[in-house]
C-alpha positions as CSV (number, residue, x, y, z in Angstrom):
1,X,42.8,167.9,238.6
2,X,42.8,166.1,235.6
3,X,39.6,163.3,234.8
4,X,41.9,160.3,234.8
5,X,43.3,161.4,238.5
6,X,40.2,162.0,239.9
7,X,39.1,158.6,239.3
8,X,41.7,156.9,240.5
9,X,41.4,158.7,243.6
10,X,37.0,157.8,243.5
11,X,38.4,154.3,242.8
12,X,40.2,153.9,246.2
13,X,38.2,155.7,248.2
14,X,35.3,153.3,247.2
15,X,36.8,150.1,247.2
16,X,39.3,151.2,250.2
17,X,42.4,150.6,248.5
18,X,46.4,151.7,249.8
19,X,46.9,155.3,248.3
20,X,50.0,154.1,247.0
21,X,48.4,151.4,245.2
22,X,49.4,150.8,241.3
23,X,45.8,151.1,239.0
24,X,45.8,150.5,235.3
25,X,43.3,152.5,233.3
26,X,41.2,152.1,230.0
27,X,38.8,153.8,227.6
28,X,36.6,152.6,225.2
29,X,34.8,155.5,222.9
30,X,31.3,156.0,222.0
31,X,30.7,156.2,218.3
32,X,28.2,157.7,215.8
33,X,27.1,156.9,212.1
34,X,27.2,159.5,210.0
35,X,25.7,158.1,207.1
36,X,24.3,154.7,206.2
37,X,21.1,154.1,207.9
38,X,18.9,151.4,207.9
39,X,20.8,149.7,205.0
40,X,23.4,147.4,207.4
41,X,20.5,144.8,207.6
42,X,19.9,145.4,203.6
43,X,23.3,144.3,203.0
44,X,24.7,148.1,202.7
45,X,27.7,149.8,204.1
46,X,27.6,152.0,206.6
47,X,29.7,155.4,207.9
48,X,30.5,155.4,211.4
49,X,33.0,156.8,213.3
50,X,34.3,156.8,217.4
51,X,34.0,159.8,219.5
52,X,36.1,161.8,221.6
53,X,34.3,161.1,224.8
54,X,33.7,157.3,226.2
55,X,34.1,154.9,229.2
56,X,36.7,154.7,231.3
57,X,37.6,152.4,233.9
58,X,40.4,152.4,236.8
59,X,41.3,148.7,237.2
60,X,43.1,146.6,239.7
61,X,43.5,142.5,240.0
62,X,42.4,140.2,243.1
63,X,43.7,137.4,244.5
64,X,40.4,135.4,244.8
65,X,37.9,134.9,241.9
66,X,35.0,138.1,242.6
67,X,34.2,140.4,240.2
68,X,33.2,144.1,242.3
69,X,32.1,146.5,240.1
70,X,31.0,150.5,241.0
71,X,30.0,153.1,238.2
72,X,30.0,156.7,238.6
73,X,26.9,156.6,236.6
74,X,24.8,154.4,238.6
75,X,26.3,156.1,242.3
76,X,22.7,154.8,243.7
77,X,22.7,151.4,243.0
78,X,26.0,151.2,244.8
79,X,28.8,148.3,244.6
80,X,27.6,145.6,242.9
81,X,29.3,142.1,243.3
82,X,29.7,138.8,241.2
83,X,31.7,135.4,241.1
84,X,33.4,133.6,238.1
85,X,31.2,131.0,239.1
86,X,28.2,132.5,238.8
87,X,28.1,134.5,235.5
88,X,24.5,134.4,234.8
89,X,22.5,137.2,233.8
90,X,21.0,138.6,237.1
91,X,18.7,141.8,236.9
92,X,19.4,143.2,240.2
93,X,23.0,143.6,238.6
94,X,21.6,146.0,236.3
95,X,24.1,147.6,234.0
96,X,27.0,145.5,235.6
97,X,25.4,142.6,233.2
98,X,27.2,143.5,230.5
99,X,30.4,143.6,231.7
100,X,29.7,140.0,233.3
101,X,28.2,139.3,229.7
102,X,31.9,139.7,228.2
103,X,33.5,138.0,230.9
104,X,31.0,134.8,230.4
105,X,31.6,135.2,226.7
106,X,35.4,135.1,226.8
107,X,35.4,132.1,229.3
108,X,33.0,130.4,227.1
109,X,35.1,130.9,224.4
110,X,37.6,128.7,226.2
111,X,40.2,132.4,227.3
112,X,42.0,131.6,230.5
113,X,40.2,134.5,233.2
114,X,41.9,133.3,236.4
115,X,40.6,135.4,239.2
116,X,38.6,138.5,239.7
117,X,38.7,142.1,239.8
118,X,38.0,145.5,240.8
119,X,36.7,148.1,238.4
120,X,35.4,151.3,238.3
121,X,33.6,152.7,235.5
122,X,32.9,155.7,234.2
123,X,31.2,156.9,231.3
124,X,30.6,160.7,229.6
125,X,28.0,159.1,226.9
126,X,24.7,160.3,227.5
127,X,22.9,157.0,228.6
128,X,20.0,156.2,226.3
129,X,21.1,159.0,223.5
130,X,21.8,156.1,221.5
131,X,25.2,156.3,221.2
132,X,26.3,153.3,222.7
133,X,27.6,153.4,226.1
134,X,26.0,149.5,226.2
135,X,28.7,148.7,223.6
136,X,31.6,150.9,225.3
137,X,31.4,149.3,228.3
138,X,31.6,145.5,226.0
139,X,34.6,146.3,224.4
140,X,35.7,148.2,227.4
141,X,36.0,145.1,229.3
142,X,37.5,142.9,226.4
143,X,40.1,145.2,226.1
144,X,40.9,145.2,230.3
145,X,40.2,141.1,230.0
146,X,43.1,140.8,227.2
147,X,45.7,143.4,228.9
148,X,45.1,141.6,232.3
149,X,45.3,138.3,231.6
150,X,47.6,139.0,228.5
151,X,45.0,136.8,226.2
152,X,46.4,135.9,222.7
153,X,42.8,137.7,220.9
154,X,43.2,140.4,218.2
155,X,40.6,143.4,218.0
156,X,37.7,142.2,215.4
157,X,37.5,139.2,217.2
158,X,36.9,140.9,221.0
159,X,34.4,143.0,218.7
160,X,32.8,140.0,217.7
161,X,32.6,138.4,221.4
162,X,31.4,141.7,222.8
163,X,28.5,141.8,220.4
164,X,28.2,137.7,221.4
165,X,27.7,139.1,224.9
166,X,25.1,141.6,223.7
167,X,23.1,139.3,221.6
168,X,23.4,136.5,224.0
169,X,23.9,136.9,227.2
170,X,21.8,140.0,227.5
171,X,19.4,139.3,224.7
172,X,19.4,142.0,222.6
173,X,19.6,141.5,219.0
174,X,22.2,144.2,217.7
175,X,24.3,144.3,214.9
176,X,28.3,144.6,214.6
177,X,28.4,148.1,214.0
178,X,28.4,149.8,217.3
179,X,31.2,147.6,219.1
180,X,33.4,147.5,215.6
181,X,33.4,151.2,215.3
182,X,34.4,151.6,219.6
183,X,36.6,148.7,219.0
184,X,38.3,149.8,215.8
185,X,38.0,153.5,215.6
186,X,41.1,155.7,214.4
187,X,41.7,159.0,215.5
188,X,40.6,162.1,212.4
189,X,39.0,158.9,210.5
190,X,35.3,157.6,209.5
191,X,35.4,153.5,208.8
192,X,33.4,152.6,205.5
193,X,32.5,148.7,206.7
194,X,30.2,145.6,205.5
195,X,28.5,144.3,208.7
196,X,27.9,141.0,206.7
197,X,31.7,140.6,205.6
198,X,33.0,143.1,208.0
199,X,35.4,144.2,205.4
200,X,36.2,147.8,206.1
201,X,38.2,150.8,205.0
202,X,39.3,153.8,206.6
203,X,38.6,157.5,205.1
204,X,40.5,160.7,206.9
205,X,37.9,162.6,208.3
206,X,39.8,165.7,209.4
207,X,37.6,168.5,211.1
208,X,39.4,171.7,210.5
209,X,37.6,174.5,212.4
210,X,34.4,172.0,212.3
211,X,32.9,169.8,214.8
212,X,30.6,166.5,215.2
213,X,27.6,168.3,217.2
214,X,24.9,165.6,218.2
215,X,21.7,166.6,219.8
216,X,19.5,163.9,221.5
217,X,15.4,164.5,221.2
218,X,15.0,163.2,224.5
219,X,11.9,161.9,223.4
220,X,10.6,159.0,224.9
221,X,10.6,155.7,222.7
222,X,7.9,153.7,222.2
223,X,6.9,152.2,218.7
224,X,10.7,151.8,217.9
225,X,11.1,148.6,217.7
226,X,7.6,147.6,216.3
227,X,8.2,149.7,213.4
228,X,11.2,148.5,213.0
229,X,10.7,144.7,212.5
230,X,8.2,146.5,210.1
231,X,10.6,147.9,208.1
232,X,13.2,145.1,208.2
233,X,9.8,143.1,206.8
234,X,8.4,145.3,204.1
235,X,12.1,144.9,202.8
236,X,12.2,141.4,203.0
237,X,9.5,140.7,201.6
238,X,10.6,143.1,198.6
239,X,13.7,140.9,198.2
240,X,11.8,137.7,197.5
241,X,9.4,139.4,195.5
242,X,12.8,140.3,193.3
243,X,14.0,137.0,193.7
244,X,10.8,135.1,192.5
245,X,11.1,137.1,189.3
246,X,14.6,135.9,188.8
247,X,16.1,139.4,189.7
248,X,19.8,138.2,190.9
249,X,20.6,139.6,193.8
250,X,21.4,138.5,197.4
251,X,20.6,142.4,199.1
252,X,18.9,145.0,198.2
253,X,21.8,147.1,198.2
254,X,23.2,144.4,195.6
255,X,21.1,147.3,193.5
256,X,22.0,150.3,191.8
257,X,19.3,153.3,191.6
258,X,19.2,152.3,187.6
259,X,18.3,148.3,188.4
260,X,16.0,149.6,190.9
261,X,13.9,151.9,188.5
262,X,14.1,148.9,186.1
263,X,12.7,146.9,188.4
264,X,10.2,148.3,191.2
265,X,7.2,147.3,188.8
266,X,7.9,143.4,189.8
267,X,7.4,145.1,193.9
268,X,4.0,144.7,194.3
269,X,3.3,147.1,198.1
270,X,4.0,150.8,196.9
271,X,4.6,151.0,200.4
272,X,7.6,148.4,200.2
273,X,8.9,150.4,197.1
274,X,9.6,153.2,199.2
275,X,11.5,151.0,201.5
276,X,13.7,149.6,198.8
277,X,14.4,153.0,197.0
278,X,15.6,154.1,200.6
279,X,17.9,151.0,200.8
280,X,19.2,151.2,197.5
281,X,19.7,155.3,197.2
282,X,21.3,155.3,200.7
283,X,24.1,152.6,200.1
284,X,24.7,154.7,197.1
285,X,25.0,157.8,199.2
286,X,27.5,155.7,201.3
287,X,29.8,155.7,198.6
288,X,29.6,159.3,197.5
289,X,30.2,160.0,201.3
290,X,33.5,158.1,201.0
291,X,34.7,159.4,197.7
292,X,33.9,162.7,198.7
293,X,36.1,162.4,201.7
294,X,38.6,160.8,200.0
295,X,38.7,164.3,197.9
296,X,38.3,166.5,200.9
297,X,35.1,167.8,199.5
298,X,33.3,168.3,203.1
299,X,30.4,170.1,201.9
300,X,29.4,167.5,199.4
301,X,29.4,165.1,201.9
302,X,27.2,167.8,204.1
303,X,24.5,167.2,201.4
304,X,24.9,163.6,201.1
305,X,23.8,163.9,205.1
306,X,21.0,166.5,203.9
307,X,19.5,163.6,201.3
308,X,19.3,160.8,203.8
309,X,17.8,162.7,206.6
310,X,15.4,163.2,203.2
311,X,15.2,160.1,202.4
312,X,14.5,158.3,206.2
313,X,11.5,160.8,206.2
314,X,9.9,160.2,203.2
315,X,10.8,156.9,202.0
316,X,11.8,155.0,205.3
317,X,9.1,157.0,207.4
318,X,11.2,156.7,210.7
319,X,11.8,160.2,211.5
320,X,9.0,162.1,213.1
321,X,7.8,165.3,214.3
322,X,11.0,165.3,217.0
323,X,14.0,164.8,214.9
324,X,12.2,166.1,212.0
325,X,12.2,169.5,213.8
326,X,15.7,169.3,215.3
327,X,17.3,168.6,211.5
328,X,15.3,171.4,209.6
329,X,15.8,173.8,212.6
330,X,20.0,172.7,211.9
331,X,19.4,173.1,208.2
332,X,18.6,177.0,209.0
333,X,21.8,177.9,211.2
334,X,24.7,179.5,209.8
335,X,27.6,177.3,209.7
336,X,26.3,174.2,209.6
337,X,27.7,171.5,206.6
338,X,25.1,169.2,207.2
339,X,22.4,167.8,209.5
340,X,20.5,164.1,209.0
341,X,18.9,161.9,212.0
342,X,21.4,159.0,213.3
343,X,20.0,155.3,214.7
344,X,17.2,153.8,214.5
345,X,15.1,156.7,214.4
346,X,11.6,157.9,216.3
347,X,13.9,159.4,218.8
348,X,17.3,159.2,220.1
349,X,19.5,162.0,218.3
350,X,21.0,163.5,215.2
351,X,24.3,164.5,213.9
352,X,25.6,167.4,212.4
353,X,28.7,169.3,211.0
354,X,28.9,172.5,212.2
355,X,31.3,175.6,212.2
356,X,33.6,176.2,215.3
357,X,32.7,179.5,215.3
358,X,29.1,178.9,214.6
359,X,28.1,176.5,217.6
360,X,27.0,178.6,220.4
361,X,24.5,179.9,218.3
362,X,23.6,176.7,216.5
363,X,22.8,175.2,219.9
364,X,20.9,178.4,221.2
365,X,19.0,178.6,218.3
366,X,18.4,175.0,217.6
367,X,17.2,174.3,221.0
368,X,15.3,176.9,221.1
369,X,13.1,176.3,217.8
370,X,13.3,172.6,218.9
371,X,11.4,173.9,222.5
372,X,8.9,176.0,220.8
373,X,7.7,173.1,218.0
374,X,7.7,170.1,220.8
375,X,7.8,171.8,224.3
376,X,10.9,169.3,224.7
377,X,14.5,169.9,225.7
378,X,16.9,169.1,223.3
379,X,20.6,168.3,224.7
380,X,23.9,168.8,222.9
381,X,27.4,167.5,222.7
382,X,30.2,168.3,220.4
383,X,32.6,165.7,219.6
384,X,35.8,164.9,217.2
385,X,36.2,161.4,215.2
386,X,38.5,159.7,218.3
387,X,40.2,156.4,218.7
388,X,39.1,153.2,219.4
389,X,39.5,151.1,223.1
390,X,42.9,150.5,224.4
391,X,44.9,151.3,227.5
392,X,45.8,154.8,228.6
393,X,48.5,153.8,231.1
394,X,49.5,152.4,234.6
395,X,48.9,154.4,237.5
């Protein structure tokens, strides 16, 4: 039995629905940067792309105005129930907060949501591998809000409401990248994008006989976000050190490598110079990730991923011993085109190109070097560039 048919059969049995019943089902990807880290803030470009695997959810209206909601994930915590009026953030609604999040969002934002409904999610993202089933289920739930109440919004702009939701109803300060690259993915493509202008391009990014393996730490975070307001501050303050000496620029990545060498002396913190030549020699690689494409030239863009993994360890510092040993372990194995860390760092996972024929052994291998350096479990899933939210059917 096929994934889609097996939920829709979950989805009556739990909310006791007529077998017969019409459902209509969505997805909404995960996605993964590939290159481009650390710079989005700097006012760089960065490389991400949607994944294969995602979010689903089996959907069907109601007549009155309640919201019941049952993941697949979160079996335990059972049906979990909400009114339109009363969207407020509520934590024993755990991870059913975002998808009320949205829905607050979209009435706030003056879209007609007449009456509830009943939704089952289901996700295949790893939670917590930072590849952000938080933002699948967002845009997940703008894109089942617009097909079921036939709402006159376009695709950057449910992007921009689901990252509303994230930032405001559940207080957590993220950028655009995550929902614009779920919301706007394309099938065999990578999307070159400004998160300040959100202008973006498309590059083909056609895997033959080559997959997208990510492999998550599993290590526990726990000075991740203190170090990285640091970072975001050492490079500020680099900025309007540059600025008070009438460099004129409005980014860091407004620099190329040359101004930057020009320049450093007028940063005073050797420390923050580090920080800036990462910003600066990253947006660069950006660019060289995108031409190579453009040219089919795969294993340049492999090393392009080599030099930023590089780069976030020695300049940026926001590696460690975990995906340190993961990526070096990767840069060892036959097949592989290229390995770096991907997110925020200190954890969560990395991403590499690797062989077809090659990944049995890169994961045995891998995972076992990984065990022996950190007595950790690394875990491992392959993936293709995939397409962005939208409806798979009626049912």
């Amino acid at each position: 039995m096929n994934l889609i048919n097996e939920l829709i059969l979950d989805f009556k049995k739990e909310f006791q629905k007529d077998a017969y019943e019409k459902t209509e089902v969505f997805f909404a990807p995960g996605r993964v940067n590939l290159i481009g880290e650390h710079i989005d803030y700097n006012g760089g470009k960065v490389f991400p792309c949607a994944l294969d695997f995602g979010t689903y959810a089996v959907v069907t209206k109601r007549e009155d105005n309640k919201f019941r909601m049952f993941s697949k994930n979160f079996e335990n915590i059972g049906m979990l129930e909400f009114s339109l009026n009363n969207l407020i953030f509520d934590k024993k609604d755990d991870w059913a907060n975002y998808p009320k999040g949205v829905i607050g969002t979209f009435i706030n934002s003056e879209f007609n949501i007449t009456h509830g409904l009943d939704i089952l999610f289901f996700g295949n993202i790893p939670n917590g591998a930072g590849l952000s089933s938080s933002a699948s289920i967002e845009v997940l739930t703008s894109v089942i809000l617009k097909s079921i109440f036939n709402l006159d919004i376009n695709m950057i702009n449910m992007v921009k409401l689901s990252q509303k939701a994230e930032n405001e109803f559940i207080g957590v300060n993220c950028g655009i990248m995550d929902q614009f690259s779920i919301g706007m993915g394309k099938e065999n493509n990578a999307i070159l994008l400004d998160c300040d202008s959100l202008e973006y391009s498309y590059a083909p990014f056609i895997l033959d006989n080559i997959s997208i393996v990510i492999a998550n730490t599993n290590k526990r975070r726990g000075l991740g976000d203190s170090k990285y307001n640091e970072r975001r501050a050492s490079c500020e303050n680099a900025l309007s050190e540059l600025k008070e000496n009438n460099i004129n620029i409005s980014s860091l990545c407004d620099m190329s490598f040359e101004e930057f060498e020009k320049y450093n002396h007028l940063i005073s913190s050797d420390e923050n110079k580090k920080r800036v030549k990462h910003a600066v020699t990253e947006n660069e690689r950006v660019l060289k990730a995108m031409e190579a494409l453009s040219n089919n030239d795969i294993n340049t863009f492999g090393l392009l991923m080599n030099q930023s993994h590089i780069s976030l360890k020695n300049d940026y510092e926001v590696t460690g011993i975990e995906l340190d040993s993961l990526v070096e372990a990767s840069w060892e194995e036959n097949g592989v085109i290229g390995s770096r860390m991907t997110g925020a760092g200190f954890g969560g996972c990395t991403v590499s190109l690797v062989k077809n024929e090659y990944i049995d052994s890169f994961i045995e291998n891998v995972g076992n070097k990984y065990f022996e350096k950190t007595n950790l479990k690394a875990d491992f899933y392959i993936a293709k560039p995939g397409e962005g939210a939208r409806k798979l059917g009626d049912f």
